[in-house]
C-alpha positions as CSV (number, residue, x, y, z in Angstrom):
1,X,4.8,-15.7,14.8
2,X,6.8,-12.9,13.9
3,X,9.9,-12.0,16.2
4,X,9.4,-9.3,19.2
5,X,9.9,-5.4,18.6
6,X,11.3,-2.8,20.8
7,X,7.7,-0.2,19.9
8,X,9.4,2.7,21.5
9,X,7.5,5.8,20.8
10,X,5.6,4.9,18.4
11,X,2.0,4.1,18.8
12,X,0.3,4.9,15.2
13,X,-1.7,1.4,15.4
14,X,-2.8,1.4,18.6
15,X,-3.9,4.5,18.4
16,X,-6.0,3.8,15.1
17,X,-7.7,0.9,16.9
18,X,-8.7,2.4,20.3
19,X,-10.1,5.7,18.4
20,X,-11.5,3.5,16.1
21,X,-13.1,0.9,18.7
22,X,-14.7,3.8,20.6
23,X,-15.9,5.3,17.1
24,X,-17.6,2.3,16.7
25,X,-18.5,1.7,20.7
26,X,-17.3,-2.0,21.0
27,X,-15.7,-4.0,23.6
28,X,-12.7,-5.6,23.0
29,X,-14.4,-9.0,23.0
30,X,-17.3,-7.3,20.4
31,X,-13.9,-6.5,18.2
32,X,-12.3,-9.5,18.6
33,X,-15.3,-11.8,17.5
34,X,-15.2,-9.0,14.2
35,X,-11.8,-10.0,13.1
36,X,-11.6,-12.4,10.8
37,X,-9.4,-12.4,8.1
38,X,-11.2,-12.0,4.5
39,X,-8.6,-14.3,2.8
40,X,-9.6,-16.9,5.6
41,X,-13.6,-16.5,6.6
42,X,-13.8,-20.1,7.8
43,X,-10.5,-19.6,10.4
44,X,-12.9,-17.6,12.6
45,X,-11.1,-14.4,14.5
46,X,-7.5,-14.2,14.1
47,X,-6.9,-12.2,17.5
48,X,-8.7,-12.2,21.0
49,X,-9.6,-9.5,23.3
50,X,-6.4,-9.9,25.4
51,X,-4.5,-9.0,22.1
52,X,-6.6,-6.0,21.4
53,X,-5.9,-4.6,25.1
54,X,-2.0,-5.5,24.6
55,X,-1.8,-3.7,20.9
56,X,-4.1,-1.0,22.5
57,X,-1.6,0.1,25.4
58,X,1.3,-0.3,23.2
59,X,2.7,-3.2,24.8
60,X,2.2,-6.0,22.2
61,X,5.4,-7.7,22.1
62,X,5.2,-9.2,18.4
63,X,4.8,-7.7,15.2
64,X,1.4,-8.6,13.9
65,X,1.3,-10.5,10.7
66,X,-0.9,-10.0,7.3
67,X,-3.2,-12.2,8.7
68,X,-3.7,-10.2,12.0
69,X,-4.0,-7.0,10.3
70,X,-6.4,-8.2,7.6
71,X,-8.4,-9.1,10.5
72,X,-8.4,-5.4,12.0
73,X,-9.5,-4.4,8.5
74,X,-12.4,-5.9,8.6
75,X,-13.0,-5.8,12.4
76,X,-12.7,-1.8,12.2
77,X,-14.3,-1.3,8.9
78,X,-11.4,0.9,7.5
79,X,-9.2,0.3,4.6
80,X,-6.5,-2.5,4.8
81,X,-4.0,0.3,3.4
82,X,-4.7,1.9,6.4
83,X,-3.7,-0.5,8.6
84,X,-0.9,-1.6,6.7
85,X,0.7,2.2,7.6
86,X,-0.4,2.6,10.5
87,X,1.3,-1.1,11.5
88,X,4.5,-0.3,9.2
89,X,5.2,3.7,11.4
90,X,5.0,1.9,15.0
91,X,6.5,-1.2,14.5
92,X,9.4,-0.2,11.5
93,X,9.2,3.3,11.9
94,X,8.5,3.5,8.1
95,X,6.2,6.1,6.9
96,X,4.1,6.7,4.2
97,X,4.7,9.9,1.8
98,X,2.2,10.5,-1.0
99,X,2.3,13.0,-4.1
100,X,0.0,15.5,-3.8
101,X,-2.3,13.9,-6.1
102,X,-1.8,10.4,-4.6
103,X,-0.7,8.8,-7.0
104,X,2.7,7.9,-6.1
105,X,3.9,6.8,-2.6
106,X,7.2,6.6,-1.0
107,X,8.1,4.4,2.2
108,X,10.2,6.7,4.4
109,X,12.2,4.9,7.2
110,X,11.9,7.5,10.1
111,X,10.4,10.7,8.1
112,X,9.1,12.2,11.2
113,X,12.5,12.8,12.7
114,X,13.8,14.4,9.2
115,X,14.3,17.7,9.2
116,X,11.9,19.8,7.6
117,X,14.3,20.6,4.8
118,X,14.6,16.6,4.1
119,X,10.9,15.8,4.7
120,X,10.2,18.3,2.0
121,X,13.0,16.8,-0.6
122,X,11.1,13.3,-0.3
123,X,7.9,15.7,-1.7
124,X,9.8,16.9,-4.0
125,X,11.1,13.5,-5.0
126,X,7.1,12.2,-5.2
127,X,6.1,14.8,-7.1
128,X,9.1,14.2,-9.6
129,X,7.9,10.3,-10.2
130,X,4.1,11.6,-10.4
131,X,5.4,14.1,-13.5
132,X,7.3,10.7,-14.8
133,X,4.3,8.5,-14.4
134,X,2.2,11.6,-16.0
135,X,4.3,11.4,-19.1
């Protein structure tokens, strides 16, 4: 298991799963039973209901692994990339900043509390490596 977080204000996951949950109109337990890691079909679900309601309120006390998120891919039907971001902003505070074009991505550790002079020199710097990629 992966150590406890501190989730502060930060609820981009949880978020993602409730709206998508009610999107879909399952029950936690419907969920659950949908989670089941690709990589591992035979393990069964990799979370339960009761870890669904803890993630959902934003009071999950460990930082779910590959594994667990995999799971929520398939359980919500959306893409694993998704996830992934959604998981890396609440529990690292790192977001994800993409070229216009979106071809080239930067991991920004707390780009929502830069100013907006600093959010848009990490553009900037995207769109630079998406010209260097282009040549």
């Amino acid at each position: 298991m992966i150590p406890m977080v501190d989730q502060a204000a930060r609820t981009d996951l949880s978020d993602l799963v409730r709206t998508r949950r009610a999107e879909l109109g399952l029950s936690l337990r419907a969920l659950a039973s949908r989670c089941i890691n690709p990589d591992a079909p035979d393990a069964g679900p990799v979370v339960d209901h009761n870890w669904i309601d803890r993630l959902e309120k934003g009071v999950l006390r460990e930082i779910p692994d590959y594994g667990r998120l995999a799971g929520l891919h398939a359980g919500l039907q959306v893409p694993l990339g998704l996830i992934q971001e959604a998981a890396g902003a609440q529990f690292w505070r790192v977001d994800t900043v993409w070229s216009d074009d979106a071809e080239v991505r930067a991991l920004v550790h707390d780009y929502l509390d830069m100013s907006p002079e600093d959010q848009q020199r990490v553009r900037a710097l995207t769109e630079s490596w998406r010209k260097l990629k282009g040549d």
